[in-house]
Kinemage of the C-alpha trace (Angstrom):
@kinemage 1
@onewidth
@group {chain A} dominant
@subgroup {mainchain}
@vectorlist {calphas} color= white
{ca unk a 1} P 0.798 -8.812 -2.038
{ca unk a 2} L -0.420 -6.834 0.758
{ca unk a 3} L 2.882 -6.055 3.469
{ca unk a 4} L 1.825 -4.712 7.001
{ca unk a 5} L 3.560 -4.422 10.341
{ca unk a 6} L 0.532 -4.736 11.758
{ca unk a 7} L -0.730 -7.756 13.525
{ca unk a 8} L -4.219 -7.690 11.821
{ca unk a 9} L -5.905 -6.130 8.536
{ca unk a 10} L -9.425 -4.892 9.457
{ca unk a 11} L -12.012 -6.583 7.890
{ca unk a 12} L -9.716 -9.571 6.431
{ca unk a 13} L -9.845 -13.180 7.900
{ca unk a 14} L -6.826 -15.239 6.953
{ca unk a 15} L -5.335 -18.172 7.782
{ca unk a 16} L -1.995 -18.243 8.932
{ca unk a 17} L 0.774 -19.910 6.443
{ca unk a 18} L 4.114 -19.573 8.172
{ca unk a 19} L 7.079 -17.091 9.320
{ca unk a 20} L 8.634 -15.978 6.615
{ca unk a 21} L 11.890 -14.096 6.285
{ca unk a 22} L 13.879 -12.438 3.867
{ca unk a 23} L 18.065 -10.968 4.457
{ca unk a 24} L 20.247 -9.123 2.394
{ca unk a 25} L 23.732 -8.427 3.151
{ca unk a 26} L 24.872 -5.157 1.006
{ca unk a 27} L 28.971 -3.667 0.826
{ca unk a 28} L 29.848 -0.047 -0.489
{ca unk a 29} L 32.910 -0.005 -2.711
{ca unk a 30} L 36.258 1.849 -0.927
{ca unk a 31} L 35.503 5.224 -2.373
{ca unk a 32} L 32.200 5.471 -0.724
{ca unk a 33} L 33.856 4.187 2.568
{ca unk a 34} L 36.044 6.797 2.606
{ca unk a 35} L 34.182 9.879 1.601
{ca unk a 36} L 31.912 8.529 4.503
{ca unk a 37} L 34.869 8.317 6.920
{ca unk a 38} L 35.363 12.129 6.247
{ca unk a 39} L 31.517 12.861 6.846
{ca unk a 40} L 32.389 11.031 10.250
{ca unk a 41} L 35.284 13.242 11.457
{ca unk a 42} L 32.641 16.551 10.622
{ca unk a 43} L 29.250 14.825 11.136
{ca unk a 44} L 26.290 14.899 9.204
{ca unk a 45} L 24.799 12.465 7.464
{ca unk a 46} L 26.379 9.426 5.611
{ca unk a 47} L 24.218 9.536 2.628
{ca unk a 48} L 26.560 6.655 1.013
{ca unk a 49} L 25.597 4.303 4.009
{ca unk a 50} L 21.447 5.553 4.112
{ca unk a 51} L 21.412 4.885 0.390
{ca unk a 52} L 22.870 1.039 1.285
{ca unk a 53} L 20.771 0.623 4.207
{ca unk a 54} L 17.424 1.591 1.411
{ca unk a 55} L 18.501 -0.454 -1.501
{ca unk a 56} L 19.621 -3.765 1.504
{ca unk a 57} L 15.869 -3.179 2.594
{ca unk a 58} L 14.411 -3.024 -0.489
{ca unk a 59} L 16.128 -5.900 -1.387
{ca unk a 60} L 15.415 -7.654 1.839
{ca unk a 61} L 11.398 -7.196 1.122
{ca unk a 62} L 11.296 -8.485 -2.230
{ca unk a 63} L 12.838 -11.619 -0.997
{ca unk a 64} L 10.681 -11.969 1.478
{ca unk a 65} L 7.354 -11.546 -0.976
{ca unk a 66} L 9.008 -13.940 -3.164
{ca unk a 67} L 9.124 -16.457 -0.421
{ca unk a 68} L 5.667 -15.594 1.073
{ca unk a 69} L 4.467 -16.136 -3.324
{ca unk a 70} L 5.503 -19.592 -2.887
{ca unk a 71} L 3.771 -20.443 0.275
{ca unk a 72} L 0.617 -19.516 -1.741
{ca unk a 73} L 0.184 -16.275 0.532
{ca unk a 74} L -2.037 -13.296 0.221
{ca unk a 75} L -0.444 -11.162 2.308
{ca unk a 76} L 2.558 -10.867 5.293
{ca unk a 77} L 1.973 -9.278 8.292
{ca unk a 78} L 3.478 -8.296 11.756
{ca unk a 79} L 6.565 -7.110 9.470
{ca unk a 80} L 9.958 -6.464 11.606
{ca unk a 81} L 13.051 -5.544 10.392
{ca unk a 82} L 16.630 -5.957 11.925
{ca unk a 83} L 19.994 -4.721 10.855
{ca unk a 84} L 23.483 -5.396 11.634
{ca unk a 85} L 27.002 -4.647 10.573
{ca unk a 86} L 28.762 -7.387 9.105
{ca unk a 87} L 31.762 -5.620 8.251
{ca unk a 88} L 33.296 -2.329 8.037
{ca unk a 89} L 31.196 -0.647 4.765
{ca unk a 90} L 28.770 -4.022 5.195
{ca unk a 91} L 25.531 -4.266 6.435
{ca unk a 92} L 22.825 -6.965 7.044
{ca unk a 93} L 19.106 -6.553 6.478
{ca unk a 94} L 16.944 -8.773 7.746
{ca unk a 95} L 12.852 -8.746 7.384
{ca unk a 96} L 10.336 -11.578 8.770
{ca unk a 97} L 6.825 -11.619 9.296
{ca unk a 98} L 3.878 -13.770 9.057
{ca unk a 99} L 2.678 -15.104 5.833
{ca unk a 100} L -1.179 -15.474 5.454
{ca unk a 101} L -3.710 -16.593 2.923
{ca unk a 102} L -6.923 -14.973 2.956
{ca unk a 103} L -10.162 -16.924 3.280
């Protein structure tokens, strides 16, 4: 399935399904929370937190092409993503877009 965050793929004329949207709410175990609590007090980066934020938005995709699959769609476009702290160590993903079906 073609993924874009652009409104329109040159050359393609599609019809358009529906929104589509996909979240995925990720926690790091304590360790990780406090190794990154340390990397706070010296700065730096949190590499425990990027690495949740990757594998939340990876996770947060494939939902969403799962969804779009069902629809019957060729491909989702005008991709946005959104994130948000659900609690301390936790963190929300969320990905919408437009699914379309090419014709």
């Amino acid at each position: 399935m073609l993924l874009t965050n652009t409104e329109n793929i040159p050359g393609q004329n599609y019809q358009i399904i529906s929104l589509v949207s996909g979240c995925y709410i990720l926690a790091r175990h304590i360790g990780k929370d406090i190794g990154s609590g340390f990397r706070n007090l010296v700065g730096g980066e949190m590499k425990a937190y990027t690495e949740m934020l990757d594998e939340a938005q990876v996770c947060a995709v494939n939902i969403m092409t799962e969804k779009a699959a069902k629809m019957g769609a060729d491909a989702v476009v005008n991709i946005r993503f959104s994130t948000s702290s659900i609690t301390q160590g936790g963190a929300e993903i969320l990905v919408s877009g437009t699914a379309v079906k090419f014709v």
